[in-house]
C-alpha distance (Angstrom), angle and dihedral (degrees) to the residues before:
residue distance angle dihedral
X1 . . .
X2 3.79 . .
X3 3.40 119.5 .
X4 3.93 139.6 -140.3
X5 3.46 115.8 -123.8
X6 3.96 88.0 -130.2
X7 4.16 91.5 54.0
X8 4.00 90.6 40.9
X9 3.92 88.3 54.3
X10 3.66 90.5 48.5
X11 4.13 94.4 52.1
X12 3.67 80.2 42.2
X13 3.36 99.2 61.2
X14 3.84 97.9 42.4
X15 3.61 89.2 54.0
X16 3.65 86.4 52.6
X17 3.99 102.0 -123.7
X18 4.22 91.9 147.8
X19 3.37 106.1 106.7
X20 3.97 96.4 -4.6
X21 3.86 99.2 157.1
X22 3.40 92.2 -18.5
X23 3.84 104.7 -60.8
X24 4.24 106.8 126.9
X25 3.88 113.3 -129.4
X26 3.93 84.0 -102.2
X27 3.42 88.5 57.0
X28 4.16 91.3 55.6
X29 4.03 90.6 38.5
X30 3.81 84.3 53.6
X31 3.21 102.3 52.2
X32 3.89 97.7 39.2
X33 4.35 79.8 56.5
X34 4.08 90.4 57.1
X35 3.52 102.6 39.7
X36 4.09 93.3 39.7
X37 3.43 118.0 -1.0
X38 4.10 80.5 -128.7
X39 3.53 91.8 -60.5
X40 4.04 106.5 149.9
X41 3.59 81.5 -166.5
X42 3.94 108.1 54.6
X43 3.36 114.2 130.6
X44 4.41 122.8 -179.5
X45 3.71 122.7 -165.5
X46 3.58 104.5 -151.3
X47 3.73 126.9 -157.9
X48 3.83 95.9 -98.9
X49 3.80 94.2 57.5
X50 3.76 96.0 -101.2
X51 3.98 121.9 124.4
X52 3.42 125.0 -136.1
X53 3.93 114.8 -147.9
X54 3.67 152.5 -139.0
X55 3.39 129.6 -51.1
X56 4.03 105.7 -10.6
X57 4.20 91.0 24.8
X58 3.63 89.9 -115.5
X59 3.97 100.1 -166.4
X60 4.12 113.3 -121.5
X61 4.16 102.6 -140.0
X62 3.86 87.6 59.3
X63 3.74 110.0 34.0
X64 3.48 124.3 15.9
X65 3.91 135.7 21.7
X66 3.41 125.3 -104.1
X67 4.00 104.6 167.2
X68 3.20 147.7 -52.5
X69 3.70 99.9 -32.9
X70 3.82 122.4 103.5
X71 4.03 107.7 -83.0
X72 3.53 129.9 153.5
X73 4.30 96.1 -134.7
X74 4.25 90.2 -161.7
X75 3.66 79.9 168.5
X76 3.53 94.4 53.1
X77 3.91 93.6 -141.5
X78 4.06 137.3 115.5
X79 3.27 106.5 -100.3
X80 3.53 87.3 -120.7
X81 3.10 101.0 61.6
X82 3.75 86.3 79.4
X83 3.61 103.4 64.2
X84 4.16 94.3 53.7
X85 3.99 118.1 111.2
X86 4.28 81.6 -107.4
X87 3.67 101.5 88.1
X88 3.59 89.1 -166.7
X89 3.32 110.4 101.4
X90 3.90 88.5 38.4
X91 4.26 94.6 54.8
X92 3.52 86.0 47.4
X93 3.96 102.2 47.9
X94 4.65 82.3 46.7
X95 3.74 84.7 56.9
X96 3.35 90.3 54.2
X97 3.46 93.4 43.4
X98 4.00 100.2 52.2
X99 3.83 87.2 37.4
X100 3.97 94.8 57.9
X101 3.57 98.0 33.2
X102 3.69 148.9 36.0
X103 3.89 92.5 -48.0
X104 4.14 109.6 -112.8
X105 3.89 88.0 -23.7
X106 3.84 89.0 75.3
């Protein structure tokens, strides 16, 4: 599914993203543009085998589990669980991600 900016901000909002460490609910819209384009179902192979996915590009050897090859999963989710229409699991693993890490620079 490809979201509207509009409906994204809404979902956003309820899964309280504005101000979450810091980062405005422009800065999460932004970022969900440039890595997606709202596409829940992105998905980018990247040169060292690893997939990025869905919505927020949330990269497979780090955070979620995608087989039987050697990830970490600190999100403790499939990794496709993050390119369904629910953004749920996806909002949850980017809090995570921005919590534990460099914020959105990670």
């Amino acid at each position: 599914k490809i979201y509207t900016r509009c409906k994204l901000a809404k979902i956003f909002s309820r899964a309280g993203l504005d101000n979450y460490w810091g980062f405005s609910l422009g800065n999460w819209i932004c970022m969900a543009y440039y890595e997606s384009g709202y596409n829940t179902t992105a998905q980018t192979v990247l040169d060292d085998g690893s997939i990025d996915y869905g919505i927020f590009q949330i990269n497979s050897f780090a955070w979620c589990r995608r087989g039987k090859l050697k990830e970490n999963n600190h999100c403790h989710v499939a990794c496709s669980a993050l390119i369904t229409d629910d953004l749920t699991d996806a909002i949850i693993c980017a809090r995570k991600i921005v919590k534990e890490t460099q914020g959105m620079n990670y």
